[in-house]
C-alpha positions as CSV (number, residue, x, y, z in Angstrom):
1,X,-19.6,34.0,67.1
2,X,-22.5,36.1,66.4
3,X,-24.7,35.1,63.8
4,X,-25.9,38.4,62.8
5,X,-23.0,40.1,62.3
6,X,-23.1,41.3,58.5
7,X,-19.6,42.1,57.5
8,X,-18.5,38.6,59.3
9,X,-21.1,36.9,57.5
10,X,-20.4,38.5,54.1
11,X,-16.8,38.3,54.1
12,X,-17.1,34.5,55.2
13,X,-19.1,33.6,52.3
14,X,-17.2,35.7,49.9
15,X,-13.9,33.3,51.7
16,X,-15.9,30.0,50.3
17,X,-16.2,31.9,46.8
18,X,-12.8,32.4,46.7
19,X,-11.9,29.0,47.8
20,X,-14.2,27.7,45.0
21,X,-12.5,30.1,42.3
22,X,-9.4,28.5,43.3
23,X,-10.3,25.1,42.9
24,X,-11.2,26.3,39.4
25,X,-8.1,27.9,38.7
26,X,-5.7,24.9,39.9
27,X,-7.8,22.6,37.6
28,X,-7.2,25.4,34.4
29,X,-3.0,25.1,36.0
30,X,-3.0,28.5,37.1
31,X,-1.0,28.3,40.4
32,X,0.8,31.8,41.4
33,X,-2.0,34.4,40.8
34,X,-4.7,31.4,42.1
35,X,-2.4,30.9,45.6
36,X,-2.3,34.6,46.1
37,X,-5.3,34.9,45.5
38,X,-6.4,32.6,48.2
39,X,-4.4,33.7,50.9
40,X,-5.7,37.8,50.5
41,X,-9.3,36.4,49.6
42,X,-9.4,34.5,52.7
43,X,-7.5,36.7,55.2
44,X,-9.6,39.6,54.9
45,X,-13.0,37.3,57.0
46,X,-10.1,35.9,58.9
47,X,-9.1,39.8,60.3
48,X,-12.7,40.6,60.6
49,X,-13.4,37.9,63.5
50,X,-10.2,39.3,64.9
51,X,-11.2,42.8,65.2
52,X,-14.5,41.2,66.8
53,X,-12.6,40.1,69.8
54,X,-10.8,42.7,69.4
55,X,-9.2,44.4,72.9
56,X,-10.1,48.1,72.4
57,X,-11.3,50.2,69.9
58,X,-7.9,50.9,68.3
59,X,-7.2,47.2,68.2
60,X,-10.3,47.0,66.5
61,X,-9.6,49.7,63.7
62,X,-6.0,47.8,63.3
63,X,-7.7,44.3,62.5
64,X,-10.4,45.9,60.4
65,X,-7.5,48.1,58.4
66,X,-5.8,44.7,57.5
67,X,-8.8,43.5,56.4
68,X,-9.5,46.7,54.5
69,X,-6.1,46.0,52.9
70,X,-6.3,42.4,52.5
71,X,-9.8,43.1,50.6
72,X,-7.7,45.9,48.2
73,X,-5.0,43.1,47.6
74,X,-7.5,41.0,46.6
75,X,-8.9,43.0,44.0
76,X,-6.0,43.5,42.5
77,X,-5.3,40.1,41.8
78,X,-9.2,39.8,40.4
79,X,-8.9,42.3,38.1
80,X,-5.3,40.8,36.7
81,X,-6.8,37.8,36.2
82,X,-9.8,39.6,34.7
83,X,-7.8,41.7,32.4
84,X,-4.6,39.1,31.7
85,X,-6.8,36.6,29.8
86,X,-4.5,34.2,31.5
87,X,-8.1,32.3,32.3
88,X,-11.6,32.0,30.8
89,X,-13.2,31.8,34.5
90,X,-15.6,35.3,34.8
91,X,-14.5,37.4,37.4
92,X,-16.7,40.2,37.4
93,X,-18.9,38.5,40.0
94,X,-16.4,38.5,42.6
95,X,-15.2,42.2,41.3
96,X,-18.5,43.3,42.1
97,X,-18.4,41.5,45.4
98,X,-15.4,42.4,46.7
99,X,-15.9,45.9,45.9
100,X,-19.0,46.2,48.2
101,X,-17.1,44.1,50.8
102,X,-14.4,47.1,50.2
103,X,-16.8,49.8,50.2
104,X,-18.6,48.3,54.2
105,X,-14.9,47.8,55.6
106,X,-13.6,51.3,54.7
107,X,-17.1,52.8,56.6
108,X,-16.4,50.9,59.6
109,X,-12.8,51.6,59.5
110,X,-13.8,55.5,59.0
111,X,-16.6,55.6,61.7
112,X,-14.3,53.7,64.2
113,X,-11.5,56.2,63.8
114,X,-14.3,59.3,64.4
115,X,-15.5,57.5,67.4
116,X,-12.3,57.4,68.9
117,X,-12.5,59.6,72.3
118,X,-9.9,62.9,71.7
């Protein structure tokens, strides 16, 4: 793996937040939202190495598209936990994080896509 890759390095440390911010909300005994959140929080690095090896450019734009949708996914269950009161963990950190990981995964998806050969 490269090690200076940014989006795989950003959306592998915002994976280990996430896995942290579950352990937090399994010890408060908040197991649906907490579980779904894990799965989207951590798929979305998981899709990024993918569309790294990915096989051609539209494979590529496919595996970052998942990711770009995993991320969305993922903020949705932030802000319901932000806005359901169901927890007293702060979100807003990893609101404002995932929306920058949004905002660098829609770019790539967008420049990919113009790149494309017609």
């Amino acid at each position: 793996m490269k090690t200076d890759n940014l989006i795989a390095n950003r959306t592998f440390e915002f994976a280990i937040s996430i896995i942290s911010l579950y352990k937090n909300l399994q010890h408060e005994k908040e197991f649906i939202i907490s579980k779904q959140l894990m799965r989207c929080g951590t798929s979305i690095g998981a899709n990024v190495e993918e569309a790294i090896a990915a096989q051609s450019k539209k494979d590529f734009i496919h595996k970052m598209s998942i990711a770009s949708k995993e991320a969305r996914e993922t903020k949705y269950w932030l802000r319901l936990l932000d806005k359901s009161n169901i927890t007293n963990i702060p979100v807003h950190s990893y609101l404002t994080a995932i929306e920058h990981l949004i905002n660098i995964i829609t770019k790539i998806v967008k420049t990919s896509q113009e790149n494309i050969p017609k």
